[in-house]
NUZAPA-458945 format. One line per 4 residues: number of its first residue (from 1); their letters; for each residue x, y, z of C-alpha. Coordinates in steps of 0.02 Angstrom, whole numbers, plus 50000, padded with zeros to 5 digits. Example, Ala and Ser with C-alpha at 12.3 -4.5 7.8 and 13.67 -1.06 7.14 Angstrom:
<sites>
1	as	50615:49775:50390 | 50684:49947:50357
</sites>
This chain:
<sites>
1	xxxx	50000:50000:50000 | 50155:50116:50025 | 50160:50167:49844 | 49982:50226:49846
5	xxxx	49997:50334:49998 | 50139:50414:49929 | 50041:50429:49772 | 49911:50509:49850
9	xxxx	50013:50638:49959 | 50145:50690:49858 | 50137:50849:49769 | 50135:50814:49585
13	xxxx	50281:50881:49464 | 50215:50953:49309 | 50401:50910:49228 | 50513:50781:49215
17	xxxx	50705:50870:49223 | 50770:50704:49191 | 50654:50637:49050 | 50658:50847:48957
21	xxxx	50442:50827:48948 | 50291:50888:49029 | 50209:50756:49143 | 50029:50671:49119
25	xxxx	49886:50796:49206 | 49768:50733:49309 | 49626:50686:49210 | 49447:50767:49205
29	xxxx	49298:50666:49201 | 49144:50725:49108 | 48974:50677:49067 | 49012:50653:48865
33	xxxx	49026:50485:48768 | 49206:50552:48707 | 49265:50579:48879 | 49216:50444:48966
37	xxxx	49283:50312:48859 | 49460:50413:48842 | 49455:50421:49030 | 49526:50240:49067
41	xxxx	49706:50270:48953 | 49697:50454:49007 | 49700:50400:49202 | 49840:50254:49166
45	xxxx	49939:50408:49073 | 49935:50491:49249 | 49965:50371:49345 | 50122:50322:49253
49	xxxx	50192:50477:49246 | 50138:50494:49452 | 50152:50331:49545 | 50227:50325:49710
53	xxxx	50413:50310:49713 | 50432:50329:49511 | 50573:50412:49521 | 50672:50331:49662
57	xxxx	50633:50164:49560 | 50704:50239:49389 | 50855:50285:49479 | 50877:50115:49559
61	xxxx	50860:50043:49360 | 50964:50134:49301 | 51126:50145:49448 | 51099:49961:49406
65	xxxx	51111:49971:49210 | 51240:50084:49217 | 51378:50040:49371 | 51352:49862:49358
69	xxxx	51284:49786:49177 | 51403:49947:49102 | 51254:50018:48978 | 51143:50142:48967
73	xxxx	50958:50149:49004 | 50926:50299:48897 | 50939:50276:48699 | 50994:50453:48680
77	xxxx	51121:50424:48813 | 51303:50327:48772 | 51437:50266:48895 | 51609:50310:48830
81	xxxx	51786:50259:48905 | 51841:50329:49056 | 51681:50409:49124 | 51660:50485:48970
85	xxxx	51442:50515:48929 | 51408:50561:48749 | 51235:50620:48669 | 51179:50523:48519
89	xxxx	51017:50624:48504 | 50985:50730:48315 | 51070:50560:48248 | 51238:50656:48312
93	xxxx	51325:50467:48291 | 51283:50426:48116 | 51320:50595:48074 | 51494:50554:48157
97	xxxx	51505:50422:48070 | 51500:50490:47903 | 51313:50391:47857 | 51228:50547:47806
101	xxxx	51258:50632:47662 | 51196:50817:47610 | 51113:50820:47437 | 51165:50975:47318
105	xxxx	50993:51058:47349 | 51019:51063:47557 | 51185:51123:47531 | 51139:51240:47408
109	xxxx	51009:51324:47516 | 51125:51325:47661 | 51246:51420:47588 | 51099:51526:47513
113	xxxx	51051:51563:47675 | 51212:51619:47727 | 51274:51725:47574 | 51103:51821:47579
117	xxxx	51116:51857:47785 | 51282:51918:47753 | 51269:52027:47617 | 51092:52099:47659
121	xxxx	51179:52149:47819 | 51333:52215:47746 | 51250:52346:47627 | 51178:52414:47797
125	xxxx	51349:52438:47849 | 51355:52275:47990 | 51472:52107:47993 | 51410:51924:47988
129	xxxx	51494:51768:48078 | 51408:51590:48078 | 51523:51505:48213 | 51489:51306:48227
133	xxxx	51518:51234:48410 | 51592:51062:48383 | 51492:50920:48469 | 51589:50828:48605
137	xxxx	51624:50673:48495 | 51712:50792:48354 | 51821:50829:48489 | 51872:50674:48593
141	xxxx	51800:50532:48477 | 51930:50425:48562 | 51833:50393:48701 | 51677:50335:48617
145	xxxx	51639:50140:48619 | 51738:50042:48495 | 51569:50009:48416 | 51517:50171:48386
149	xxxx	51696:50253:48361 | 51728:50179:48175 | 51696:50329:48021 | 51648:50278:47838
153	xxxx	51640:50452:47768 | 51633:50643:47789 | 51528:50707:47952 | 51381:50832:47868
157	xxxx	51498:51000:47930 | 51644:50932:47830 | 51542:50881:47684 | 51462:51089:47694
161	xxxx	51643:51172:47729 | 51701:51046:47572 | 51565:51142:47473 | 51580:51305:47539
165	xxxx	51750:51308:47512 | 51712:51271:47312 | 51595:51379:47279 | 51582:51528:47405
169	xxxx	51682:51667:47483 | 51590:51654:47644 | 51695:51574:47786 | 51599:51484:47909
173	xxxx	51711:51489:48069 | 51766:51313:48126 | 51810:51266:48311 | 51879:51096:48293
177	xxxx	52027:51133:48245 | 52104:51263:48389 | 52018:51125:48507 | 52079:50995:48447
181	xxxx	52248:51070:48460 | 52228:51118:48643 | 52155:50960:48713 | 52313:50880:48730
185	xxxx	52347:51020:48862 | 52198:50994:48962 | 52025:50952:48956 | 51896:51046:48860
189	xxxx	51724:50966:48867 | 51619:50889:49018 | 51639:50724:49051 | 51451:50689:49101
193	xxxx	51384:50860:48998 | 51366:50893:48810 | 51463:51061:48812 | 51640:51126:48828
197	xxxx	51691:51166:48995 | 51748:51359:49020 | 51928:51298:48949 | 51861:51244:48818
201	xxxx	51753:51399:48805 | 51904:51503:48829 | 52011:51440:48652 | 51829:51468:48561
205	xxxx	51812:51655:48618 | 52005:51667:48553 | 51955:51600:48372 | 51796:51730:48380
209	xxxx	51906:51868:48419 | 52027:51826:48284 | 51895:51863:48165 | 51828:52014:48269
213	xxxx	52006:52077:48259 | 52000:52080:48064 | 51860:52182:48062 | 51896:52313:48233
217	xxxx	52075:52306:48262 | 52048:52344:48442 | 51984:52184:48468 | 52117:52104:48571
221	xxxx	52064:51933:48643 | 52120:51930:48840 | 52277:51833:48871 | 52247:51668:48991
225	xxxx	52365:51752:49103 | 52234:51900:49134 | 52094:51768:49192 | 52048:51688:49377
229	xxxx	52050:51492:49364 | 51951:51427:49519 | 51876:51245:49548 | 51744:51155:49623
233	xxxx	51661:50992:49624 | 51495:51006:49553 | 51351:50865:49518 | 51330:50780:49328
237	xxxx	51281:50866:49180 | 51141:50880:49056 | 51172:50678:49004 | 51202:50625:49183
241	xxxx	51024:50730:49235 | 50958:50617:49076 | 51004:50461:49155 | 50937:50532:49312
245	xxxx	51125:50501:49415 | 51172:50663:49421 | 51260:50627:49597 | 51348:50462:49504
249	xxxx	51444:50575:49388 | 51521:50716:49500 | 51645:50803:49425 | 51771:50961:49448
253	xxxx	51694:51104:49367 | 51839:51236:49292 | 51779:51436:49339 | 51873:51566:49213
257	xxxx	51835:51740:49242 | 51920:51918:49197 | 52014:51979:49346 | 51957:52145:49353
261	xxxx	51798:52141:49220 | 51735:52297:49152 | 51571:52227:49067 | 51405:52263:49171
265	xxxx	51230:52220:49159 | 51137:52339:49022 | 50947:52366:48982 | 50895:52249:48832
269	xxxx	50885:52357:48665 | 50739:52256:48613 | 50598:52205:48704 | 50594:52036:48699
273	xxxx	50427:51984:48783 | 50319:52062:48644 | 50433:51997:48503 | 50395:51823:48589
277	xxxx	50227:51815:48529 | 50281:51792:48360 | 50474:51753:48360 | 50519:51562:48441
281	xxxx	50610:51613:48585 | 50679:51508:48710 | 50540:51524:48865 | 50609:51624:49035
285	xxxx	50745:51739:49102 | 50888:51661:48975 | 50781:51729:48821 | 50903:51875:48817
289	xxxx	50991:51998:48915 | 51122:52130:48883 | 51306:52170:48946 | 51415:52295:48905
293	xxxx	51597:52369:48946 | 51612:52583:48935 | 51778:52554:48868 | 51722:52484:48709
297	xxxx	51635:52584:48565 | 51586:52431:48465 | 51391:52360:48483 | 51338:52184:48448
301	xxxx	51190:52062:48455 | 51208:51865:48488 | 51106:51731:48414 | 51153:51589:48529
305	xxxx	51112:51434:48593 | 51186:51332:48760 | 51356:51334:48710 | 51369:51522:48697
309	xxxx	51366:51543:48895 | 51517:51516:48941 | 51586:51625:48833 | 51470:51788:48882
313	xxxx	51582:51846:49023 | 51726:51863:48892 | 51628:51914:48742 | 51559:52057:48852
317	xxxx	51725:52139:48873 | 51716:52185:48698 | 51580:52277:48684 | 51500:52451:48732
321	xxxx	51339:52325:48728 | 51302:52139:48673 | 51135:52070:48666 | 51140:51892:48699
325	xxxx	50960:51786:48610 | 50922:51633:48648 | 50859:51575:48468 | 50945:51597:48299
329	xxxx	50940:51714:48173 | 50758:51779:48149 | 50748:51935:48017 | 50603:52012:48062
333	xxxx	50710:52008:48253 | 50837:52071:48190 | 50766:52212:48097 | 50724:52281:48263
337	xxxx	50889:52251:48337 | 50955:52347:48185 | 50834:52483:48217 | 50874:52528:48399
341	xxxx	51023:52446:48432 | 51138:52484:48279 | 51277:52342:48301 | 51418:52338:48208
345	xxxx	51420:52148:48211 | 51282:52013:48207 | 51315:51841:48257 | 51272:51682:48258
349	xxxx	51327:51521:48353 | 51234:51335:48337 | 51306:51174:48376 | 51371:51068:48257
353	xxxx	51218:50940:48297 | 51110:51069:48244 | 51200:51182:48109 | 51097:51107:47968
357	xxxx	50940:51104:48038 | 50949:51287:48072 | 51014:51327:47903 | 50912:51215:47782
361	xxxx	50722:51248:47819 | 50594:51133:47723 | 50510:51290:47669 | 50639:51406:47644
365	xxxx	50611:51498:47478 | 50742:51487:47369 | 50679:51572:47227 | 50673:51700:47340
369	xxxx	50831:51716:47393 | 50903:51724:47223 | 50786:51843:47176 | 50832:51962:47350
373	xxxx	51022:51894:47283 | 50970:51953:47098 | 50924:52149:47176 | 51095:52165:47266
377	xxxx	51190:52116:47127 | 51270:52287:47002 | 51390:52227:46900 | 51334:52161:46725
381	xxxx	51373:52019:46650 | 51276:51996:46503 | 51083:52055:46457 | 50962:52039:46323
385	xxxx	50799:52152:46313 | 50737:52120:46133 | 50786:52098:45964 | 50961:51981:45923
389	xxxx	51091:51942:46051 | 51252:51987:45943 | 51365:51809:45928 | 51217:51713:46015
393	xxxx	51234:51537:45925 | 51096:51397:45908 | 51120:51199:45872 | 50982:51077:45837
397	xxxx	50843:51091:45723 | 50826:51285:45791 | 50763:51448:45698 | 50775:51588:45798
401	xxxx	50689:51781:45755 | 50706:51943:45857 | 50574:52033:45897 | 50561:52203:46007
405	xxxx	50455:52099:46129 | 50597:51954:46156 | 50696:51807:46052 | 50579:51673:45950
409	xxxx	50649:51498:45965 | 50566:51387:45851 | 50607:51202:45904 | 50565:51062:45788
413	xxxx	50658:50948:45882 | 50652:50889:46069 | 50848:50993:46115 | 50867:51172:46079
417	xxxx	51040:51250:46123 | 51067:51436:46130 | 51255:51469:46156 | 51289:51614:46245
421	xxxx	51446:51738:46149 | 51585:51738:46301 | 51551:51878:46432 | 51651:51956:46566
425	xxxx	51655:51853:46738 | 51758:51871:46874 | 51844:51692:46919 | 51795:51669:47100
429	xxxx	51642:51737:47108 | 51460:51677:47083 | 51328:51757:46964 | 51159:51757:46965
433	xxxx	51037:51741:46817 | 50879:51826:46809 | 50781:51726:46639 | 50580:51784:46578
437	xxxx	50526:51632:46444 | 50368:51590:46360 | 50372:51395:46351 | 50234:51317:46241
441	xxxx	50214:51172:46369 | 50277:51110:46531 | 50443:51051:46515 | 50606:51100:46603
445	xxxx	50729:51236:46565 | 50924:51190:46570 | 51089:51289:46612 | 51253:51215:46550
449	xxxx	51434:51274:46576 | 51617:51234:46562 | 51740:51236:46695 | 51926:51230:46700
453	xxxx	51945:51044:46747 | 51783:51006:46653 | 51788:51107:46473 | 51626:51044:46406
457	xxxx	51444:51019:46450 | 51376:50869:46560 | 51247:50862:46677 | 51351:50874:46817
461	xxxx	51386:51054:46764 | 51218:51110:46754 | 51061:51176:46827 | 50897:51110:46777
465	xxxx	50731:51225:46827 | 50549:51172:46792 | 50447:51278:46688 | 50263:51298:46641
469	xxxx	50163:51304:46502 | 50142:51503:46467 | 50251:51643:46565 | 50370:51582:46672
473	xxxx	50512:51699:46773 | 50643:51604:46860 | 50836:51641:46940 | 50963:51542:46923
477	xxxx	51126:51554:46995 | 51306:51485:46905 | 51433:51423:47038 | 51594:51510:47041
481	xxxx	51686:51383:46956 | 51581:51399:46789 | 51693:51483:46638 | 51586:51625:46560
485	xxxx	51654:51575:46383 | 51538:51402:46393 | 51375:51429:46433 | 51210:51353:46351
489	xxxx	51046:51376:46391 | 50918:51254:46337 | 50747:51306:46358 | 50643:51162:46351
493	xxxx	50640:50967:46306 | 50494:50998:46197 | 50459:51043:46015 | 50373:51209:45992
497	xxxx	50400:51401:46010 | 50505:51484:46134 | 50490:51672:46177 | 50656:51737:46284
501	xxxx	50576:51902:46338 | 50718:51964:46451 | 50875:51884:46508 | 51004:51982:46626
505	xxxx	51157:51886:46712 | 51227:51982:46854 | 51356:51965:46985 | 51418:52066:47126
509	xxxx	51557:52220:47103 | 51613:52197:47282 | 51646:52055:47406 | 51610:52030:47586
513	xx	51726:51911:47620 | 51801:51872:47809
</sites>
């Protein structure tokens, strides 16, 4: 009877710290057909989730599981060598393990994403920097189970950085490798947490203030020497609180602060509990706050998640102000940081876990973004607006007439070419195409174009769109590899007549790059 009298006095949790979700209410029981015959699973629900001595028995489970059978009770939960806990939640170990690979359109809007934050902040005068915080396992995969430890390809951040490097300018700052360096030095992630420890913290803040230095010059890291190291012993983590033995996995906790800090509290610059009713912030008194040092003329707003806070004491030297968000990048947010705040420098910082999911949005809009791309581009490339494009060539069974209103392309067969005369592009830097057609049915439009290594066209070097029957508008954008003096447009797979009403092919005449 001892479990139903405690049952029955205990005050009931509405959370489970442990288990991260909101516990079963207590039912209500009303006079309707629906209700009572939900009641019966809706009371067991409860009573699951509030049975006397739940918890202390889910402890005993899993001290058992875990000190004596040596594995863990909680699937998103791992146990490493040495006391080591890793996460394997977000499939974090098959991305490890190199068993997911990025397709060309998630990359593609990823870096979209990224190009257009950057430069749509830039022409208002302000700096970008996407900084990736490495997952635990990037860091010390040595002490993951043998099992679990072996790779078979590229992680998903090596496969983007791989692609980035190819075709963008914009450098995506990566962590790994300063911490990787420094871990042989001491330790720089929690044993029994998912995060760095302030150590590690500490060589992150350097390679953020590397880049800050680039762009202010008077912003000087502080040296290791100028910080207070204290200790202290201090209960598990965030995966030890999963397994519910936080008091198992103990550990000495690392305390870096500035010796004599300059940075105090400051009132927000944005008001975050009315942009909460239509922005996804993080619920409570971490949403955001704001520090600031006099010393410092510079101004800056934080997009952050957990791994930003132990950085904020030494990020806040910096700054005359810094707005710290719990929630990435949100436009419409930052629009109104923009507007009252005026920072020189907007940031961003996501685990590596995470990075994509933030980035590649199932409905982001890319036609947008090229088009918003399209708008900030100046520099011409090529453009057509009526009549015949001087040293335009055709192939296949193609007539072509120019008329004030656009280019005719008769197609009798099933592959019209139109060979673009060589234009003036920049090596190194992408363009952006903006293309107004008349098709005569559905079909799709093609892109084609040489690069160095590859001097002719294949479908690996091109861009395929989908067009309708009728009017169609469409932006396409030609990596920075592509040579200007081999480019083909195709614009259908279907005989018939073509109208090319306006065709301009842009790129940028200056560069944001780190």
């Amino acid at each position: 009877m001892t479990p139903l009298i405690r049952t029955a006095l205990t005050p009931k949790a509405a959370l489970s710290d442990s288990e991260k979700r909101t516990l079963a209410e207590l039912p209500r029981l009303e006079l309707t057909t629906r209700s009572v015959l939900s009641f019966p699973a809706r009371f067991e629900a409860y009573l699951n989730d509030h049975f006397g001595f739940r918890r202390e028995c889910i402890q005993a489970f899993n001290y058992l599981q875990v000190r004596w059978l040596r594995r863990s009770p909680e699937e998103q939960v791992v146990l490493g060598r040495d006391g080591w806990l890793f996460y394997t939640g977000c499939r974090s170990i098959e991305d490890h393990r190199g068993l997911i690979s990025l397709t060309p359109e998630e990359l593609t809007k990823a870096r979209l994403v990224l190009e257009n934050r950057r430069d749509w902040l830039a022409d208002q005068g302000i700096r970008y920097l996407f900084v990736v915080a490495p997952s635990k396992h990037s860091i010390y995969p040595e002490f993951l189970p043998d099992f679990l430890g072996r790779q078979r390809g590229r992680t998903r951040f090596d496969q983007f950085l791989a692609y980035m490097g190819r075709e963008s300018d914009f450098q995506v700052l990566d962590l790994r490798q300063i911490l990787r360096s420094k871990k042989g030095d001491e330790r720089l992630y929690l044993l029994s947490d998912t995060h760095w420890n302030p150590r590690g913290a500490y060589w992150a803040y350097t390679e953020i203030m590397r880049v800050f230095n680039q762009w202010f010059p008077e912003a000087e890291p502080l040296e290791r020497s100028r910080l207070i190291e204290t200790s202290a012993d201090v209960p598990g983590g965030d995966l030890a609180q999963m397994l519910d033995l936080r008091g198992l996995f103990g550990e000495a906790y690392p305390f870096l602060r500035p010796q004599k800090p300059c940075a105090v509290k400051k009132t927000e610059a944005v008001d975050l509990e009315a942009a909460r009713r239509s922005i996804p912030i993080v619920p409570g008194e971490s949403a955001g706050f704001a520090r600031g040092c006099e010393r410092s003329r510079l101004r800056a707003v934080a997009f952050r998640d957990s791994f930003l806070v132990s950085l904020e004491d030494f990020l806040a030297e910096h700054f005359a102000q810094i707005d710290f968000v719990w929630t990435h990048f949100d436009r419409s947010l930052v629009e109104k940081y923009i507007a009252v705040a005026k920072p020189d420098v907007i940031f961003e910082e996501v685990v590596e876990r995470s990075f994509m999911e933030v980035l590649a949005t199932p409905d982001l809009d890319v036609e947008a973004l090229l088009s918003e791309r399209f708008s900030l581009s100046d520099w011409p490339v090529l453009k057509y607006e009526g009549g015949v494009l001087p040293g335009l060539r055709t192939f296949g069974d193609v007539l072509i007439a120019g008329r004030p209103e656009g280019l005719d392309v008769v197609s009798r067969g099933g592959d019209p070419q139109l060979w673009l005369p060589p234009a003036s592009l920049d090596e190194g830097r992408s363009s952006i195409m903006r293309i107004i057609l008349t098709a005569p049915a559905d079909t799709v439009f093609q892109v084609f174009y040489h690069t160095a290594g590859r001097p002719y066209h294949c479908e690996e070097q091109s861009i395929r769109r989908p067009v309708r029957r009728g009017l169609n508008e469409m932006y396409i954008e030609i990596p920075r590899a592509a040579c200007a003096a081999g480019v083909r447009l195709d614009p259908g797979a279907v005989p018939g007549t073509y109208t090319l009403h306006g065709f301009d092919w842009r790129t940028r005449s200056d560069s944001h790059r780190m």
